[in-house]
C-alpha positions as CSV (number, residue, x, y, z in Angstrom):
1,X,0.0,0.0,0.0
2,X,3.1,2.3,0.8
3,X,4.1,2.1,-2.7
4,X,0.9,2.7,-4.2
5,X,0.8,5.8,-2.1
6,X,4.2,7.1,-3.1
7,X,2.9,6.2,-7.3
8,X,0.2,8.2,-6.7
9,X,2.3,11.1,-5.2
10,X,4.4,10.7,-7.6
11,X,2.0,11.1,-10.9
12,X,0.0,14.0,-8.9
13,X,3.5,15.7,-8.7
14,X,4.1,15.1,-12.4
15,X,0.7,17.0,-13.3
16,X,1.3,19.9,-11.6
17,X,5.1,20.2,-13.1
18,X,3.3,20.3,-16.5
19,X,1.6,23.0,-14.8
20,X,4.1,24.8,-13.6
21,X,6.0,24.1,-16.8
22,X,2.8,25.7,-18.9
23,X,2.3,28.3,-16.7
24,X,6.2,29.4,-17.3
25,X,5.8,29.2,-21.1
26,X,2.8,31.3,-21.6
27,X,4.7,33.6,-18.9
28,X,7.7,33.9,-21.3
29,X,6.0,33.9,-24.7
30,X,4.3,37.2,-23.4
31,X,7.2,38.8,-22.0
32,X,9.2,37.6,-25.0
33,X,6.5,39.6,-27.3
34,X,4.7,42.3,-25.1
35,X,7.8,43.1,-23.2
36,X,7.8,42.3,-18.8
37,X,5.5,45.5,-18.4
38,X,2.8,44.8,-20.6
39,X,2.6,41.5,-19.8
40,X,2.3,41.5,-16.3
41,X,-0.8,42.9,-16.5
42,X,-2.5,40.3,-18.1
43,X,-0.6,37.6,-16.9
44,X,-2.3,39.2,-13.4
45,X,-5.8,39.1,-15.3
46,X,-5.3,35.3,-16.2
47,X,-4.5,33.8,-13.0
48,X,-7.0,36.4,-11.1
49,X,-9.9,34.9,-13.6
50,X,-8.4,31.5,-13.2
51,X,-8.9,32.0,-9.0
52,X,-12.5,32.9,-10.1
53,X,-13.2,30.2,-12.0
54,X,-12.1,27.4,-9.4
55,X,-13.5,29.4,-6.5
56,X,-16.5,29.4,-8.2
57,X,-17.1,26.2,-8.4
58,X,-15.7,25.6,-4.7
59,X,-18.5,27.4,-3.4
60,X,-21.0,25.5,-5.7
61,X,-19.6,22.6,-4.0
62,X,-19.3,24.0,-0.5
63,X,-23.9,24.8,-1.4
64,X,-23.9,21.6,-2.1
65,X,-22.7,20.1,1.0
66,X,-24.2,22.5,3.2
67,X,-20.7,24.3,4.0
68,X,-20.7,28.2,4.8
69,X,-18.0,29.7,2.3
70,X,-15.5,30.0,5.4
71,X,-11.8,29.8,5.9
72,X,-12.5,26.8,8.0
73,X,-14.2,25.5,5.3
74,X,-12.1,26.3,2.4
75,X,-9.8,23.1,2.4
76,X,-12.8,20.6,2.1
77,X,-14.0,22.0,-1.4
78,X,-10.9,23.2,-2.8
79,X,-9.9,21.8,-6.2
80,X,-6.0,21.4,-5.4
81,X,-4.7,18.1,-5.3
82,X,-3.5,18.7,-1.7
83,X,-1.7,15.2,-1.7
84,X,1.1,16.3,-3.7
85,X,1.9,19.3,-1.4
86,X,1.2,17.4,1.8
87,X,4.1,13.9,1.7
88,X,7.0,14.1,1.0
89,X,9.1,13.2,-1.2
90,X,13.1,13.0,-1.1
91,X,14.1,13.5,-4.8
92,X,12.3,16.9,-3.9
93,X,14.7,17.8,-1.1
94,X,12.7,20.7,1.5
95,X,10.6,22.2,-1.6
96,X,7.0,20.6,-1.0
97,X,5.2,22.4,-3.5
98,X,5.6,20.9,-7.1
99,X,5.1,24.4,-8.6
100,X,7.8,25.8,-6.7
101,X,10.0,22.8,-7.2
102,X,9.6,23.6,-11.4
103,X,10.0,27.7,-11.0
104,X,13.0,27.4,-8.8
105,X,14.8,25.8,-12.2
106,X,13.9,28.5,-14.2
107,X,15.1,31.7,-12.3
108,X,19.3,31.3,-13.2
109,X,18.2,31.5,-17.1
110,X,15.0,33.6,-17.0
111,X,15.4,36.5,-13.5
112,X,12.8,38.0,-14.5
113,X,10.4,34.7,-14.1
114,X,11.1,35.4,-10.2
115,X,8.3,38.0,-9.8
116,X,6.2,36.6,-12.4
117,X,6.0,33.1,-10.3
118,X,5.3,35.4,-7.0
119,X,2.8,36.8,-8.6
120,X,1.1,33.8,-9.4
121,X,1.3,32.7,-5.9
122,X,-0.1,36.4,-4.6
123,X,-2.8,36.6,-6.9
124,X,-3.9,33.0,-6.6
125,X,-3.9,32.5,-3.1
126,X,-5.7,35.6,-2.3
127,X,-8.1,36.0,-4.7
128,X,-9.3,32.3,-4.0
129,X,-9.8,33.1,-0.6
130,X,-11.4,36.4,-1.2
131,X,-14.1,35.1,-3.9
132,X,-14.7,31.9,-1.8
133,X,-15.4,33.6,1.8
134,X,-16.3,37.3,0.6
135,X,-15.2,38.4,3.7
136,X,-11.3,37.6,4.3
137,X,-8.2,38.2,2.7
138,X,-5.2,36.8,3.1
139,X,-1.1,37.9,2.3
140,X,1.8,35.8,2.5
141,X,4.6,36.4,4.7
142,X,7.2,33.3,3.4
143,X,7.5,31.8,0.3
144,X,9.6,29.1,-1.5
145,X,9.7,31.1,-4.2
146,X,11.4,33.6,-2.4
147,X,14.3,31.5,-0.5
148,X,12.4,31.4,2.3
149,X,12.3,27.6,3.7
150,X,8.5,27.3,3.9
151,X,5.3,29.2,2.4
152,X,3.2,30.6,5.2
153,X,0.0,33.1,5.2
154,X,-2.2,34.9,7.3
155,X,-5.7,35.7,7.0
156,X,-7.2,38.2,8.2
157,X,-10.8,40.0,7.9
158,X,-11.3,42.2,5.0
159,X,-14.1,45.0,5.0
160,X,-13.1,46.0,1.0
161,X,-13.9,42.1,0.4
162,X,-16.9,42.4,2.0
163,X,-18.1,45.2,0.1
164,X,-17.2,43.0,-3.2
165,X,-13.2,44.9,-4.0
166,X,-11.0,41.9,-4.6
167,X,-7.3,42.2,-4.2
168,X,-6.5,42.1,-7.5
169,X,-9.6,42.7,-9.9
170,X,-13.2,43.1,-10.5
171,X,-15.3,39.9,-10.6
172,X,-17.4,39.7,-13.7
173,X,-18.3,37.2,-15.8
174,X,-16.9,35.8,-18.7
């Protein structure tokens, strides 16, 4: 059962490096033809309408189950395969998250991917929590991505989100 467990790991860990390694090519393709500056801005719009889009459907789930759209709550309808953060693997060395374990590779050839990876994890990991609760917001304080050794957050109340201003865009429909 062990090794079952560690195959599965294993092939979670692989889809998210194609992923990560998608997320890095569209990243580069616009900077490569917009230039860094224009393209941050929609590279921001992307993965803020991506957030949308799962959260979405989190809190259709979360109806579903009769779940308040809570920070408590958050983890049992979220979409992210949580089992390739969560063991361990060695060939990984201290970088749990599979996306950061794929960025990492790229920031000696491409610096400038550096912020464009942070902001994926900035706009991502607030706005999901944002459009899910519509009451809290949330910032992170360590990252991988950033040398630190861990990622960590806090959350806190938000009275903008509660009046419907997201972070990082306007929610509308698409």
């Amino acid at each position: 059962m062990e090794e079952e467990k560690k195959a599965t790991v294993e092939e979670v860990r692989l889809a998210c490096r194609q992923f990560a390694m998608l997320y890095f090519h569209f990243c580069k393709v616009l900077v490569e033809s917009l230039g860094e500056e224009n393209a941050l801005p929609l590279i921001q719009k992307a993965v803020f309408e991506l957030s949308l889009d799962r959260t979405d459907g989190a809190r259709k789930r979360a109806a579903a189950r009769g779940l308040a759209c809570s920070l408590e709550n958050f983890k049992q309808v979220n979409d992210l395969p949580f089992i390739a953060w969560s063991e361990w693997n060695p060939e990984c060395g201290e970088v749990r998250c599979p996306y950061a374990h794929q960025w990492l590779g790229y920031y000696k050839d491409y610096p400038w991917f550096k912020k464009i990876a942070l902001l994926y994890c900035d706009v991502i990991d607030t706005t999901n929590i944002e459009n899910f609760s519509r009451t809290t917001s949330h910032r992170i304080t360590k990252n991988l991505l950033n040398g630190d050794p861990s990622c960590e957050r806090e959350y806190f109340p938000s009275d903008a989100v509660k009046d419907g201003k997201l972070s990082y865009g306007e929610r509308k429909r698409f």
